[in-house]
N, C-alpha and C positions, 0 to 999 in steps of 0.2 A: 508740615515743617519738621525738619530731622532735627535733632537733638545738636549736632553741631552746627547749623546756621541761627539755631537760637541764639547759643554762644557768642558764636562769632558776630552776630548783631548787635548783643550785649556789648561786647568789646568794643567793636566802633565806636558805638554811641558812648560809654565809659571813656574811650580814647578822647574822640571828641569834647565833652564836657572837662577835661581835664586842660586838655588844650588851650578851652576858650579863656576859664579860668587863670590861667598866669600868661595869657596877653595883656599888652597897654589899654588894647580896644574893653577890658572889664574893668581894668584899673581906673580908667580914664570916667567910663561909664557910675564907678561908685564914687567918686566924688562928686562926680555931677546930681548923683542924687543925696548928698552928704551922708555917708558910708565909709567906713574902711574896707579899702579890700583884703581882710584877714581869712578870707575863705580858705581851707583846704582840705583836701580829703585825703580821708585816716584809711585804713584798711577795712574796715567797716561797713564805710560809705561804698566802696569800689565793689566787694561783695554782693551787698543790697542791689547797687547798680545794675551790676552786673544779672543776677538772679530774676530783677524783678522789674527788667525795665519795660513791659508791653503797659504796666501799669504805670510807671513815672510817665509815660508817652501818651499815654489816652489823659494822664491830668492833665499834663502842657498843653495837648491840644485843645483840650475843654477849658480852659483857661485863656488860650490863644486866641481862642472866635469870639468867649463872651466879652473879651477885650477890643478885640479888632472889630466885632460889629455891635458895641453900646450907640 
């Protein structure tokens, strides 16, 4: 993998997560679990995101199956 489809992966998936976040469909979702939806991301986060997402991806998934198949 080249050095810019890392990136450019990074960014999607950055794009994406920011996306999802200031929809109604998260808004709607953190009430329902008695939450505010005060999420946002700082420059910080988008950074880390961005840098370090093969690992935020392998959590979700590891989290996703031991969820989906308890």
């Amino acid at each position: 993998m080249s050095v810019v489809t890392y990136f450019f992966i990074g960014t999607v998936l950055m794009f994406c997560f920011e996306y999802y976040i200031n929809t109604d469909l998260y808004k709607r979702e953190m009430k329902r679990i008695g939450k505010k939806p005060v999420f946002k991301i700082e420059v910080k986060e988008r950074i880390l995101g961005f840098l370090l997402w093969p690992v935020f991806l392998g959590v979700f998934l590891y989290s996703f199956c031991k969820e989906y198949f308890k």
